[in-house]
Backbone as CSV, one residue per row, in Angstrom:
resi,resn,N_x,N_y,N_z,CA_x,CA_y,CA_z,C_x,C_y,C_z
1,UNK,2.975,12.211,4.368,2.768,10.897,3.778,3.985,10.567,2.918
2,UNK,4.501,9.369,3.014,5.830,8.893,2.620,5.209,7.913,1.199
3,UNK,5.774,8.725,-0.491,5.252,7.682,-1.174,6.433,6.846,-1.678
4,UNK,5.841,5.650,-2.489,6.859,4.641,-2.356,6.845,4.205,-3.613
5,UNK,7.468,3.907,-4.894,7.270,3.670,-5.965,7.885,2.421,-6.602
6,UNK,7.304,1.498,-6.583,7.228,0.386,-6.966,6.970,-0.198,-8.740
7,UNK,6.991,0.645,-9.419,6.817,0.538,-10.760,8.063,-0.286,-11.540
8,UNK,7.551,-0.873,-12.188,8.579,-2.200,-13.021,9.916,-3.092,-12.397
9,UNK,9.052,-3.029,-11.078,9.992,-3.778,-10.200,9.474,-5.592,-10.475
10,UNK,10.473,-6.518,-10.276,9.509,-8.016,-10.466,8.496,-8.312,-9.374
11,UNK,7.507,-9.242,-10.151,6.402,-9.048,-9.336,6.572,-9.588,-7.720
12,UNK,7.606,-10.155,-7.361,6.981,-10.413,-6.072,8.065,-8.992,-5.212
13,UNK,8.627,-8.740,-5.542,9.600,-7.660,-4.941,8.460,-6.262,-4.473
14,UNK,7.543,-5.499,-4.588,6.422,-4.964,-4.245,6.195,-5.274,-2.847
15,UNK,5.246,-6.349,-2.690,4.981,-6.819,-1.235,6.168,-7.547,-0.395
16,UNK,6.875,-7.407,-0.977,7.826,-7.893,0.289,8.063,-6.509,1.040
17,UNK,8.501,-5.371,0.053,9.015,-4.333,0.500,7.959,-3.268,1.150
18,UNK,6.711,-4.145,1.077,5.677,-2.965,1.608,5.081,-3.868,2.928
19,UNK,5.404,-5.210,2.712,5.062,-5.829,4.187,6.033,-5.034,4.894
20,UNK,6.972,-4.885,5.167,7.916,-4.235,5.967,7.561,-2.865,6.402
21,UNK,7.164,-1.760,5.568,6.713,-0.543,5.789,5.549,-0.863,6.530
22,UNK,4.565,-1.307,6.102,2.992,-1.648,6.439,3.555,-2.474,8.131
23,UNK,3.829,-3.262,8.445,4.093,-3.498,9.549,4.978,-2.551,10.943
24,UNK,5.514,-1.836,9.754,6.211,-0.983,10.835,5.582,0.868,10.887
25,UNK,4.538,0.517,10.803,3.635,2.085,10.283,3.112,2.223,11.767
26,UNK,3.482,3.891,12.345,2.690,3.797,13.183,0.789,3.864,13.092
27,UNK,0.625,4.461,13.900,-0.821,4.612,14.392,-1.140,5.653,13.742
28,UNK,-2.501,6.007,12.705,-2.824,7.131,12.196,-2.154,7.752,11.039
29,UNK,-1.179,6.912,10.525,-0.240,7.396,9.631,-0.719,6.594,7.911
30,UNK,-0.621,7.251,7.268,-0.804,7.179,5.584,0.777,6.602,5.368
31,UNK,0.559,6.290,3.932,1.701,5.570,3.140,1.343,5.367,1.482
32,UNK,2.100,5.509,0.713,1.127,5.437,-0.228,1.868,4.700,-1.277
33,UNK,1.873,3.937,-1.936,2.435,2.581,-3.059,2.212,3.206,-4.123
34,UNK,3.084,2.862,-5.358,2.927,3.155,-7.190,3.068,2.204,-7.311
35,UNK,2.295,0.891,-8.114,2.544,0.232,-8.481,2.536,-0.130,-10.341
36,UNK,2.457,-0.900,-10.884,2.098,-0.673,-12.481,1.872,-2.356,-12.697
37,UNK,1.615,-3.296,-11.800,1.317,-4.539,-12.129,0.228,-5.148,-11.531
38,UNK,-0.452,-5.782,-12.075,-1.984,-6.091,-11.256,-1.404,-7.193,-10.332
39,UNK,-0.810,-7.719,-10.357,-0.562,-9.222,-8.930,0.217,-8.225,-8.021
40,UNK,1.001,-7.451,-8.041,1.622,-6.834,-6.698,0.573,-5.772,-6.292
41,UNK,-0.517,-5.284,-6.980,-1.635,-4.431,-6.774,-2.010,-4.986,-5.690
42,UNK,-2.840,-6.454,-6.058,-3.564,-7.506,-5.270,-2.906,-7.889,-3.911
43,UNK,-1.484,-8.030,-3.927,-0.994,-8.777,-2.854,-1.278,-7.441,-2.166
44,UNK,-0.355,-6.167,-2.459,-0.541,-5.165,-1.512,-1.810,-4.861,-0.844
45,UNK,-3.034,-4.858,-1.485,-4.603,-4.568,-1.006,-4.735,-5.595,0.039
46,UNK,-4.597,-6.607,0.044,-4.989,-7.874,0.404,-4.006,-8.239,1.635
47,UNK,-3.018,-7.452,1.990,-2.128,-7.859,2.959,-2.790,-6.600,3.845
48,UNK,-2.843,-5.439,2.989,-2.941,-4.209,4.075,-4.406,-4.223,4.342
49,UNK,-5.000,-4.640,3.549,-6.702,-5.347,4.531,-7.003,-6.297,5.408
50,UNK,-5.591,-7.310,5.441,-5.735,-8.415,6.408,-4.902,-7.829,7.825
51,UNK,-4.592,-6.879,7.692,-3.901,-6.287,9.048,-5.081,-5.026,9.000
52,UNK,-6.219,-4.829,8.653,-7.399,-3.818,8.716,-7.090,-2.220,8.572
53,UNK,-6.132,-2.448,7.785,-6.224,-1.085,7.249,-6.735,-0.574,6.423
54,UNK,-7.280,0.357,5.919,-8.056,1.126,4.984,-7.277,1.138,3.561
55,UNK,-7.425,0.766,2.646,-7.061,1.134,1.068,-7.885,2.110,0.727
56,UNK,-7.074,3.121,-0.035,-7.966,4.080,-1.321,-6.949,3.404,-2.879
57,UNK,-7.653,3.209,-3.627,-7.005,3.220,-4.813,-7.187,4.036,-5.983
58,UNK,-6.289,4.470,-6.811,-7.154,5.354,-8.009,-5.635,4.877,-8.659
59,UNK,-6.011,4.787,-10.366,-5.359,4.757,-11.108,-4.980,6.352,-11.616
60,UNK,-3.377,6.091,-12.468,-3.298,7.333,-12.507,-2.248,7.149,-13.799
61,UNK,-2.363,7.359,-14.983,-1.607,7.194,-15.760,-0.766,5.863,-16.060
62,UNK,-1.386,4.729,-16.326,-1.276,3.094,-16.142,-0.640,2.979,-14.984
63,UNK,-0.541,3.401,-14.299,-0.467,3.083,-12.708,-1.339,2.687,-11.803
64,UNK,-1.322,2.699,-10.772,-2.266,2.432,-9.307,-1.441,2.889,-8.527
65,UNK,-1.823,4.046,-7.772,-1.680,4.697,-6.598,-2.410,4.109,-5.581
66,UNK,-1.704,3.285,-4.663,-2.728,2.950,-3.258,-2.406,3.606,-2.002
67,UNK,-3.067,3.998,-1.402,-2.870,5.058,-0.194,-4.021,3.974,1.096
68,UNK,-2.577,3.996,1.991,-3.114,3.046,2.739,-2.635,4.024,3.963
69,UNK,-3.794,3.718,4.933,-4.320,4.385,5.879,-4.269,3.290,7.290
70,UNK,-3.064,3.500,8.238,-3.391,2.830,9.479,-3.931,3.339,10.565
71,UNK,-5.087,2.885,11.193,-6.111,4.243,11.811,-6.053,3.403,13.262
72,UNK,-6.620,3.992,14.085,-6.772,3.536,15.542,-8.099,4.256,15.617
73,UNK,-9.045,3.399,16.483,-10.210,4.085,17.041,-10.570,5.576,16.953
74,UNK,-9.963,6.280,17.923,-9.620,7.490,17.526,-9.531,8.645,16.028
75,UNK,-8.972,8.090,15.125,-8.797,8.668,14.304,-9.739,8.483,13.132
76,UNK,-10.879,7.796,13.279,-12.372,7.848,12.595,-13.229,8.095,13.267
């Protein structure tokens, strides 16, 4: 799993740089975001749920760790 750390970056700079990963993820493969701002939290959840991928989130020391999961039939 490839993590990606996004912490005190400006807010729209986050999802730009994770639409790109998230679109180019294969099949069955994890990825996982640091973020530290609630609007790039949101965009990220909300983009990688509208392409049906799975979010886990857990905070972790004023952070948010999101671990996003692209699955195929198969792999649930």
């Amino acid at each position: 799993m490839k993590t990606y750390d996004y912490r005190n970056l400006p807010v729209s700079k986050p999802i730009m740089l994770a639409k790109d990963i998230l679109d180019n993820l294969p099949n069955d493969s994890l990825v996982e975001f640091i973020v530290n701002c609630g609007v790039s939290e949101e965009n990220i959840v909300a983009y990688a749920y509208s392409k049906g991928f799975f979010v886990k989130k857990e905070e972790k020391n004023e952070s948010v760790h999101l671990t996003i999961l692209k699955y195929t039939e198969k792999s649930i």
